[in-house]
N, C-alpha and C positions, 0 to 999 in steps of 0.2 A: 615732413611736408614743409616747405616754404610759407612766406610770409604771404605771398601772391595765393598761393592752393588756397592756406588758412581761408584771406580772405571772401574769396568767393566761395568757397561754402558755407562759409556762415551766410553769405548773402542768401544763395542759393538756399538753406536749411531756413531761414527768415521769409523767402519768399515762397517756398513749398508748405509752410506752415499758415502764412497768410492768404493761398487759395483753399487750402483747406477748410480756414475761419468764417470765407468771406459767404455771408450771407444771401438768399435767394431772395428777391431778384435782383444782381447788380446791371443789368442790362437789357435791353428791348428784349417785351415776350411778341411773339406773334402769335393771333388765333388764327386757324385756318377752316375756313367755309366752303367745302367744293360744290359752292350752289354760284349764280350772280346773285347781284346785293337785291338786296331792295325785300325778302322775304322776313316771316316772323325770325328765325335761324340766324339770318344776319344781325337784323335791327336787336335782337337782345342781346346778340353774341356781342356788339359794338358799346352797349352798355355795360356789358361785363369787361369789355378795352378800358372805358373809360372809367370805371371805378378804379380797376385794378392799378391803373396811374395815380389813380388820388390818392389810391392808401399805399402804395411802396415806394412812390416818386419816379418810377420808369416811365419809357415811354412804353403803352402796349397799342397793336397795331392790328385791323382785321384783315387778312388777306381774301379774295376771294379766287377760287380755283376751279370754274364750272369746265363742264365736257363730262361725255359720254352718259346722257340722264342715268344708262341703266347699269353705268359702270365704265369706264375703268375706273371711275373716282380718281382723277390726277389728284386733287387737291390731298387726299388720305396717301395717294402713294407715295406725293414729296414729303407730306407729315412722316410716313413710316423709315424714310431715308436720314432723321434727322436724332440727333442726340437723344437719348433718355434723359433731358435735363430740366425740364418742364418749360424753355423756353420757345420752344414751338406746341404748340395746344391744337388740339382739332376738334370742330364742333363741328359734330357728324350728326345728320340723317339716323334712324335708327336702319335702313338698308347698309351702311357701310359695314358694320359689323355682322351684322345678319347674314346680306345676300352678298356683299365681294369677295368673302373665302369659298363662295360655291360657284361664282361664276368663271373662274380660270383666271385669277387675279393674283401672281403670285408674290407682290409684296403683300397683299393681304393672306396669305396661305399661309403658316398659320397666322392669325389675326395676331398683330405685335401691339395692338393697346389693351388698355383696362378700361372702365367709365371713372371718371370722378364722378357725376349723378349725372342724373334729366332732370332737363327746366322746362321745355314746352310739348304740349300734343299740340299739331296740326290742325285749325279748322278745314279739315279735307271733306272736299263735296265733291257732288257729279252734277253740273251746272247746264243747264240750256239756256238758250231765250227766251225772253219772258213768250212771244209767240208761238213757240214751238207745239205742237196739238199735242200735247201730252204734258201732265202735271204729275204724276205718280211711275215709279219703275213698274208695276203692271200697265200702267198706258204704253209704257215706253217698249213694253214688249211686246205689247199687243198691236203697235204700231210699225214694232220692227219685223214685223213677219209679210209685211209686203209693200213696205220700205226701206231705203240707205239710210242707214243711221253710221254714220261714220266717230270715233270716240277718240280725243287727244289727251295725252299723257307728259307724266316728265320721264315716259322711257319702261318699254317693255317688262323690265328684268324687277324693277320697284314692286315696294308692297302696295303702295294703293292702285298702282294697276293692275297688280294681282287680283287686290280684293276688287274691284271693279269688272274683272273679267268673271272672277269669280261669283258674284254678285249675277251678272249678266247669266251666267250656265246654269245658277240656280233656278233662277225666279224668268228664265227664258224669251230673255233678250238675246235677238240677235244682232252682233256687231258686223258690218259689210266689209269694214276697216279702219284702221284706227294710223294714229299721228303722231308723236315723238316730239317731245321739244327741249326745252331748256324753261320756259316761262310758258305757263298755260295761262294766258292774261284775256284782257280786253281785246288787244290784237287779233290772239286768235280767233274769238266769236264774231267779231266787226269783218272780217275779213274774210269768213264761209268758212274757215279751214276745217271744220268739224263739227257737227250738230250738236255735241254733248262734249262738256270738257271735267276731267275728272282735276281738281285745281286746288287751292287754297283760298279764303276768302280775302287775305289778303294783295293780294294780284286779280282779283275781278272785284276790289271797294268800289272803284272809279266809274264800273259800269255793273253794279251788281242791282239797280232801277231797271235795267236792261236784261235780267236775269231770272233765273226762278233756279230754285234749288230742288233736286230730287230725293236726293239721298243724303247724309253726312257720314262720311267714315269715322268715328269718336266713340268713345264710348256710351256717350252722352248724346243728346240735344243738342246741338248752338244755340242759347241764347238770341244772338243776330237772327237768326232763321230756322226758330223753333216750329216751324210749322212744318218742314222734313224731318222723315225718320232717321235716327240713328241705323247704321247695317245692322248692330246686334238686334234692333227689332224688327229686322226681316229674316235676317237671317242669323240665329244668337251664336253660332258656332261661325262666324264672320267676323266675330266683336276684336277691335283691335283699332289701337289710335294708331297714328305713326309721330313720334318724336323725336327731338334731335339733343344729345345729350353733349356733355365734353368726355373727351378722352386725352389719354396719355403713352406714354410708352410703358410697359411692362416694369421696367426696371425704374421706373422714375422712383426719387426717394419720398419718404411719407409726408417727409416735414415739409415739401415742394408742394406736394399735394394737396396739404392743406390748407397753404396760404393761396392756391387758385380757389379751390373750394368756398375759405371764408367769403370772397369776395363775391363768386358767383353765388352762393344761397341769400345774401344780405340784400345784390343786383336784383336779384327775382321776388326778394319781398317787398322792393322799392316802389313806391306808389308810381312813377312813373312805368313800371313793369307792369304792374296789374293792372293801369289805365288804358295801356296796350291790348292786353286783353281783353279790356270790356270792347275797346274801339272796333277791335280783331277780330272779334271772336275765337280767339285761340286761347290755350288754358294753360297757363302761369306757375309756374310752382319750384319745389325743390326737392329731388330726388337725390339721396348719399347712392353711392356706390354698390352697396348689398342693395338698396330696391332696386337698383337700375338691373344688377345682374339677375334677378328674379324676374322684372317684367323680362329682361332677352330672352330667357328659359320662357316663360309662356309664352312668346310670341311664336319664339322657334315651333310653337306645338301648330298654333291656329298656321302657320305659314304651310308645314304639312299638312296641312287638310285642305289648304290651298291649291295646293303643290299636286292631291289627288283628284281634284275636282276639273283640275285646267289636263289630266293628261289624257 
């Protein structure tokens, strides 16, 4: 071999060996949110951005990827097209993993993430106006049997529209039609598009004086608006939060894993986290990866029972 060969392979053997060495993260991670901003999923996921730059010195960034409320989930399907390197992250919905391998989605077929844990459950309600002639889901059904009750959603194929329809079949509501969006906010109650909105608490804060709550999907009470029942006390075979966890690629390595990890369980004990939640009404916390994949398995059960009620 010449003196030229020699050369560049040693360079070559020096530089194969130094990406080998080179530490996680040297470069911008991105979270991905295929919601718009502004929910509890965002605003923590963005504190999880902004830790995760304090402690490694990167930049991290939150992308937001909304469309299709009930699926296709673009944002998970450009996640699923991208490295197993932990530099793109997705903070999913507990529906992405759930319902986008049964809806005909086939970068989700088979599902190519894992969880790193859950951080938050949903204050998810079913909201009217505070004037609406009904305070209770037996008013609500006892009203809707010779009236338009019209019901808005973030999207047919979701679990809380599930549980909401499901909820509706049981305790014999009837829905005339229902509405689809992207944000179940203020807008839509100000603007008629729907007498009941099944929503978050944190997208009707601004007009939630303007509000009464009926139902909470939680497992629990809210706090905020402990005066509605949870579903599991109407219906206990209903009981089911919906939460939005981080995920990764299948193949991502551990040692990656766990440097998003530290940051997001330390994020979610951060007094600014849990002030969020008192503010919110949403519920705070940090879920590893074995409970995240235990609660999927029992959701997957109540969603069948769902699944039998709506056919």
């Amino acid at each position: 071999m010449n003196k030229f060969l020699c050369t560049a392979a040693t360079v070559l053997a020096a530089t194969t060996a130094t990406m080998a060495l080179a530490e996680y993260p040297e470069r911008p991670v991105t979270f991905v949110v295929p919601f718009p901003p502004g929910d509890l999923e965002d605003i923590l996921t963005r504190m999880i951005a902004e830790d995760f730059s304090a402690a490694y010195g990167v930049q991290a960034a939150v992308v937001n990827k909304p469309g299709g409320g009930g699926g296709p989930f673009p944002g998970a399907i450009e996640t699923a097209a991208e490295a197993a390197d932990g530099y793109t992250v997705g903070s999913f919905v507990m529906d992405v993993p759930l319902v986008g391998p049964m809806i005909g989605i086939p970068e989700l077929n088979p599902f190519p993430f894992e969880p790193l844990g859950i951080f938050v459950t949903y204050p998810m309600v079913l909201a009217a106006p505070k004037d609406a002639p009904y305070d209770t889901i037996e008013e609500l059904a006892a009203y809707s049997q010779d009236n338009s009750v019209v019901v808005a959603h973030f999207g047919p194929e979701l679990t809380p529209t599930q549980q909401t329809l499901s909820l509706a079949a049981l305790t014999g509501v009837n829905f005339a039609g229902d509405v689809g969006v992207d944000a179940v906010d203020c807008n839509v109650f100000a603007a008629g598009d729907a007498d009941v909105g099944n929503t978050t608490l944190p997208l009707v804060l601004p007009c939630l004086d303007d509000l009464k709550v009926l139902v909470s999907f939680t497992e629990e009470r809210i706090p905020m608006v402990d005066y509605a029942p949870s579903v599991g006390e109407l219906v206990p075979e209903l009981e089911m939060g919906l939460w939005n966890g981080l995920f990764v690629h299948a193949d991502t390595p551990a040692d990656v894993r766990a440097k998003i990890v530290a940051v997001a369980e330390q994020t979610m004990a951060s007094e600014r986290a849990q002030e969020l939640a008192v503010q919110t009404g949403g519920f705070v916390y940090w879920k590893g990866a074995d409970e995240a994949i235990a609660q999927m398995e029992a959701d997957m059960v109540v969603m069948g029972l769902m699944a039998e009620t709506l056919q």
